[in-house]
N, C-alpha and C positions, 0 to 999 in steps of 0.2 A: 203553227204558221199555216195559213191558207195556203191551197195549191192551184192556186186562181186568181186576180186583178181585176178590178174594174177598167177597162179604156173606155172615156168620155168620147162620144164625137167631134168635141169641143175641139179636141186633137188634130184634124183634118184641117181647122183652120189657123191654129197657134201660129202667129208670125215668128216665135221663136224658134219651131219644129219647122217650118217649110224655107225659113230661111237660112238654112245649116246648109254646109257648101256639100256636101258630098251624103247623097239618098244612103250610104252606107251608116253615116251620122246616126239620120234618123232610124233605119232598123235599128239600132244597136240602142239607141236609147229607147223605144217600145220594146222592144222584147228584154229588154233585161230586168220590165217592171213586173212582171210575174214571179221573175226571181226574187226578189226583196222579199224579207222580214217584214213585220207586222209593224214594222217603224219604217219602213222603207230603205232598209238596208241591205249591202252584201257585199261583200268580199270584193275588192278593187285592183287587187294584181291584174294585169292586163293579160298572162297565163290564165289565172282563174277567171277572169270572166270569158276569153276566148275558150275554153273547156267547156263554161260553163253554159253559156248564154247561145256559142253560133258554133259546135262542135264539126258541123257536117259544112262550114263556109270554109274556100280556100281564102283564107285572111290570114297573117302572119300576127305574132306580138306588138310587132311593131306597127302595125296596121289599127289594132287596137288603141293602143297608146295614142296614136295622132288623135281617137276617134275621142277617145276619155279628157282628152286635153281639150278639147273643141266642146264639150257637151259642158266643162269646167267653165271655162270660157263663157258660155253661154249662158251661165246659171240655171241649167236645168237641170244638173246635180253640183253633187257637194264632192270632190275626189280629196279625198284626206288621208290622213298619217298617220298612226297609234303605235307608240312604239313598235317601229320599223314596219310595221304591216300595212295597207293601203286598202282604204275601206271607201265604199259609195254610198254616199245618200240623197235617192231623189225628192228635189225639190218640189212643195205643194203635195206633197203624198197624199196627207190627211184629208188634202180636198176632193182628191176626187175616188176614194176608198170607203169603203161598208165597213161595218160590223167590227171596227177597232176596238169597240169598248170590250172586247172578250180577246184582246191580247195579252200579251205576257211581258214578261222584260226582255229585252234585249239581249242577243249574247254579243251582240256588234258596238263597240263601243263608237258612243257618238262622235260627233267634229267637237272635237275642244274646242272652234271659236263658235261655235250654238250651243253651246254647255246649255241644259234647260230648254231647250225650244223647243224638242219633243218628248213631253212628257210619259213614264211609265205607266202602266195601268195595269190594275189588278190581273189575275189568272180567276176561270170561272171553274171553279171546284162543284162536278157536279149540278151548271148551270147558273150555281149563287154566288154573286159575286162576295170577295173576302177582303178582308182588309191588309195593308202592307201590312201591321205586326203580326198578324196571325198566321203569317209562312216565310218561311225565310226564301231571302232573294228577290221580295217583292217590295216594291217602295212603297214610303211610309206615305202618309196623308191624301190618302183617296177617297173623293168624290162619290157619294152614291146616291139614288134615288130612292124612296120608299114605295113598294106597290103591294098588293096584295098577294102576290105571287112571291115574293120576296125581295132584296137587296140586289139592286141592277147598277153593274158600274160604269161610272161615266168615263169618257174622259174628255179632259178638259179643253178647251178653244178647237171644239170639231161641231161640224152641223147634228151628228147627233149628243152632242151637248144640250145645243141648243133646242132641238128638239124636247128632249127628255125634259129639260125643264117647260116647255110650253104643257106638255105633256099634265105637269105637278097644278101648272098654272090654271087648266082646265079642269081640275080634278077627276079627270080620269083614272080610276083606281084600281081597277081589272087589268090586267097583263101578262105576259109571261115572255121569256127571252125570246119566243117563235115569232111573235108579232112584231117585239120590236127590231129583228132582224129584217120580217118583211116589209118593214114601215120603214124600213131603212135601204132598203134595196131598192127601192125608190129614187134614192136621191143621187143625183149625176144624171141621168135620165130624165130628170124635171127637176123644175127650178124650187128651190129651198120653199120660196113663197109658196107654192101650189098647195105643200106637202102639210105648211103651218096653215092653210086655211080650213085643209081638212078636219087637221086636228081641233082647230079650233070652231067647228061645226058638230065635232064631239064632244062640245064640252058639257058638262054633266051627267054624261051619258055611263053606264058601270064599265062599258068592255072599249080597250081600245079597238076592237073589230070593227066598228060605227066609223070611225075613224080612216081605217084600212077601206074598209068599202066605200065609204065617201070620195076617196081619193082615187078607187079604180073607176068608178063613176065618172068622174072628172077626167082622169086620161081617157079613157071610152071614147067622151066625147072633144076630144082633141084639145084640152086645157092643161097643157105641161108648163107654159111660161109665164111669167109671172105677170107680162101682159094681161092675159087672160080671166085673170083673178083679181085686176085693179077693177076699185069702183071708180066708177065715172065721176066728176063732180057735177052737183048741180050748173046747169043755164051753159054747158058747152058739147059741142058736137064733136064724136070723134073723128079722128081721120085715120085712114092707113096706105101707107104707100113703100112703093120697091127703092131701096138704095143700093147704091153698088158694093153693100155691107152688108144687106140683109132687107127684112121687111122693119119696117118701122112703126108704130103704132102710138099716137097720142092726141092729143085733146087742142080743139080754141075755145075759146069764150063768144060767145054767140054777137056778143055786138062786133066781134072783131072781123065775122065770118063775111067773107064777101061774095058777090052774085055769083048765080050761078054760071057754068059755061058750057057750050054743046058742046058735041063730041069732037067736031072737027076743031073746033079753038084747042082742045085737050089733048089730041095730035098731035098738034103746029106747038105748044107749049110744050110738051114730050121732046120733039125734035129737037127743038131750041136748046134747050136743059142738056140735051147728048150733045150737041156740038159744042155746047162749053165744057162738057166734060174732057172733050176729045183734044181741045186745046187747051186744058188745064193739065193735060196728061202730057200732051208733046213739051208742054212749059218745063 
C-alpha cells in the first residue's frame, strides 16, 4: 500500500467539497484519503478514524460521527457495515489515483451493495505481474498486457487501462514498469487526452520514452488540457473567452462569424454581459 495520494486541484472547486456545511467536513474527507488502501479503503469506526486520521484535533467521537454521516450523505464516500465492523470507501478513488495496476487485494472487505465495482488486481512479484491462480489470495481472471519487458497488469475500467491498451494499439513494444509508472504520474495533472496524443505520436516507435518525452514537451509548453490538443476544423475561427466558470475555448464556422468590433464596442458589450449577470444572480 502506498504511503502517499494523489489530490487533484480539481478538488478546490468540487461543488460537492465546498458545499459541505462545516470546513471540519471537508479536512476530514481530504486527509483521510492518504489513509486508504490501494481500493480506497479504511477502517470506519469513528474511534479509528479519529486515532487515525486527526489524532492531535480536539474533535470528540461524536464529532466524527456527524462528520462521516454528512460525507455518506454527500456521496463522497461509502460508510458501510461488514459484519459488525464499519468500513469507508471513497468515492471515484480510481479516478483520480496512479499506479493501481501494482496493487493487491484488499484486506477491507467491500460495500456489499458495489459487490464488483472495484475490482482486484494482481500483486507485482518482483515487478511482473502474475496471474490470480498462480498465488493464493489473488483473484482469478486478470487482465494483462504483453511487452517486451514482460507481463504488465492492468486493471480494468481505470485511465491506465485505457492507456495501456492505446499503448498495444500503437505498437509500442519497449517498456518497463518505470515508464509506465511515469507515464502515469501524469494523469490527474493533465487531461487524459494530452497523455493519449502523446502516446499516439509514438506510435511505431521501439521505446515508450518517445512517448514520455513527447508529452514533457507538451506540458513545457503549457498543453495539459485537452483544449489544447483538439484540432481545429476546417473553414472556422477559434474563439476563446472568460466565464464565470473558467476560460472557455471553441470554434464558428466562418460564414456564421460576424464583423468585427473596436475596442470600445467590446467594453460597452463586456458591461452589458456583467449587469445581466448581476441581475441573474440577485434573481
Amino acid at each position: 500500500m502506498a504511503d502517499r495520494r494523489m489530490l487533484s486541484r480539481s478538488i478546490s472547486i468540487s461543488e460537492k467539497v465546498n458545499l459541505l456545511p462545516d470546513v471540519f467536513d471537508m479536512l476530514l474527507f481530504t486527509w483521510m484519503i492518504p489513509h486508504t488502501d490501494d481500493f480506497g479503503r479504511l477502517h470506519g469506526s469513528p474511534a479509528k478514524v479519529r486515532a487515525l486520521i486527526i489524532p492531535m484535533l480536539e474533535k470528540s467521537n461524536k464529532d466524527v460521527e456527524r462528520s462521516l454521516t454528512t460525507l455518506h450523505n454527500e456521496k463522497l464516500i461509502q460508510w458501510y457495515e461488514v459484519d459488525g465492523d464499519q468500513y469507508i470507501q471513497v468515492v471515484n478513488f480510481e479516478k483520480h489515483q496512479t499506479g493501481l495496476h501494482k496493487r493487491t487485494k484488499s484486506k477491507i472487505p467491500e460495500n456489499p451493495q458495489t459487490s464488483g465495482k472495484f475490482p482486484e488486481s494482481p500483486a507485482q512479484g518482483k515487478g511482473i505481474g502474475i496471474k490470480g491462480s498462480e498465488q493464493n489470495g489473488i483473484e482469478e481472471n486478470v487482465n494483462v498486457r504483453e511487452g517486451n519487458w514482460g507481463r504488465i497488469a492492468l486493471n480494468s475500467n481505470s485511465y491506465e487501462d485505457r492507456i495501456l491498451n492505446l499503448i498495444k494499439e500503437c505498437q509500442i513494444k519497449s517498456y518497463n514498469q518505470k515508464d509506465l509508472d511515469l507515464l502515469f504520474s501524469y494523469i490527474g495533472e493533465n487531461d487524459i487526452e494530452v497523455i493519449e496524443v502523446a502516446v499516439k505520436k509514438a506510435s511505431g516507435k521501439e521505446h515508450l520514452s518517445y512517448a514520455i518525452k513527447t508529452l514533457q514537451g507538451m506540458i513545457k509548453d503549457g498543453k495539459t488540457k485537452k483544449e489544447h490538443v483538439m484540432q481545429v476544423p476546417r473553414n472556422v475561427t477559434q474563439i476563446t473567452s472568460k466565464t464565470r466558470t473558467g476560460k472557455f475555448v471553441g470554434w464558428i464556422p466562418e460564414q456564421l462569424k460576424g464583423p468585427e468590433v473596436s475596442v470600445e464596442e467590446h467594453e460597452e458589450l463586456v458591461n452589458i454581459a456583467k449587469k445581466l449577470d448581476e441581475k441573474a444572480d440577485v434573481s
